[in-house]
C-alpha positions as CSV (number, residue, x, y, z in Angstrom):
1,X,0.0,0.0,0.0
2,X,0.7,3.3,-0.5
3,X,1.3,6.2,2.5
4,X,-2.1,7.9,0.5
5,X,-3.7,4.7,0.0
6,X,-2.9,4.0,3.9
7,X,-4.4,7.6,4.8
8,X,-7.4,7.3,2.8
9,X,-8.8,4.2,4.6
10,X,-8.6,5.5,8.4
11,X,-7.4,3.1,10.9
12,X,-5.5,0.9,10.7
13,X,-7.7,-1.8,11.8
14,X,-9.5,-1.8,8.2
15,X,-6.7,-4.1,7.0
16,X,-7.0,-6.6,10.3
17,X,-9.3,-9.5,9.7
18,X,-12.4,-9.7,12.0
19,X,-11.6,-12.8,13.9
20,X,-8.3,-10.9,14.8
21,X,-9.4,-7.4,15.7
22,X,-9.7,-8.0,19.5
23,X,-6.8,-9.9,19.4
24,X,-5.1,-7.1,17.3
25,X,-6.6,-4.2,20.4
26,X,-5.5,-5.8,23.4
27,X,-2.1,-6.0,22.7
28,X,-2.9,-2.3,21.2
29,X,-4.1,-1.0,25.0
30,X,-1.1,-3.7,26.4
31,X,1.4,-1.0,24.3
32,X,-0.4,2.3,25.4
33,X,-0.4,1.2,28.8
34,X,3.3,-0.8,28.9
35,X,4.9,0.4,26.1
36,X,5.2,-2.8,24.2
37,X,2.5,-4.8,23.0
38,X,3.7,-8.2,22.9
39,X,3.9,-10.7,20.1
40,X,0.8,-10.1,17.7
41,X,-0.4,-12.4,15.1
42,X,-3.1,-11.5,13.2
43,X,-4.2,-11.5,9.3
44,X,-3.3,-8.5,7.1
45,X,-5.1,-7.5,4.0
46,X,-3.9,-7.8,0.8
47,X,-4.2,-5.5,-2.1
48,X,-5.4,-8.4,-4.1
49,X,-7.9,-9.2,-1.4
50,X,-6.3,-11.6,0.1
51,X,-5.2,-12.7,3.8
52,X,-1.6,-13.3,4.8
53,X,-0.4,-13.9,8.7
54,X,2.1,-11.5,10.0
55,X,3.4,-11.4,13.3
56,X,3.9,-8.4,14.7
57,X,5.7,-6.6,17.7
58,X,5.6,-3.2,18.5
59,X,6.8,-0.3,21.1
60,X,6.0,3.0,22.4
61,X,9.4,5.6,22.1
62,X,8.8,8.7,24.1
63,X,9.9,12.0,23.9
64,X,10.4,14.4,26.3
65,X,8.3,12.4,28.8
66,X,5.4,11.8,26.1
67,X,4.3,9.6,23.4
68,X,5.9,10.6,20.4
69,X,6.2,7.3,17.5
70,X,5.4,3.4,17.8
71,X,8.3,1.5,16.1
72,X,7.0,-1.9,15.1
73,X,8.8,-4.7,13.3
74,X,6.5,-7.2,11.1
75,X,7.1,-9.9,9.1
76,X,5.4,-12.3,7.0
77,X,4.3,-16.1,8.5
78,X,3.3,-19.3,6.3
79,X,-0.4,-20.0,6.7
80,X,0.8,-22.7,8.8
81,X,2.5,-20.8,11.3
82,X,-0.6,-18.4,11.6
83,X,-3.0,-20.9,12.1
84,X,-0.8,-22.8,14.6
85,X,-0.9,-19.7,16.9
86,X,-4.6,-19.0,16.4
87,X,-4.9,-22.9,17.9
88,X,-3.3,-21.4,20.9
89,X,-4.9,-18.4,21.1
C-alpha cells in the first residue's frame, strides 16, 4: 500500500481480519499502557484481497516524557504458522 492509499482508509484496523481485531486491540491497550505490545499475530489484508499472517511486535518511544512514534517490526508467517498460533490463542 501506498502512504495515500494507507491515509485514505482510516485506521488501521480496516486491514486486520475480523476474527483478529480483539486480538489485534488488546495487545494495542497492552502497548499504550506498557509500552510494548507483545507478540501479535493476526491476518493483514492484501491488495489483491487476500489474507496473509504476519506477526507483529511493536513499542512506544517517548519524547520528552510523552508519546511521540510506535516502532513496530512485522514480518510475513506461512499460513501454517498463523493458524498454529490462532490454535493457541
Amino acid at each position: 500500500y501506498t502512504e495515500t492509499e494507507l491515509c485514505r482508509r482510516g485506521s488501521g484496523y480496516q486491514f486486520v481480519h475480523a476474527a483478529d481485531m480483539m486480538h489485534c486491540a488488546e495487545n494495542h491497550v497492552r502497548m499504550m499502557k506498557t509500552g510494548e505490545s507483545g507478540l501479535t499475530v493476526f491476518r493483514l489484508l492484501t491488495k489483491k484481497g487476500g489474507w496473509v499472517w504476519v506477526q507483529a511486535n511493536a513499542r512506544l518511544v517517548y519524547k520528552a516524557g510523552k508519546p511521540d512514534c510506535i516502532i513496530a517490526q512485522q514480518r510475513a508467517l506461512s499460513n501454517e504458522e498463523g493458524e498454529e498460533h490462532l490454535r493457541k490463542r
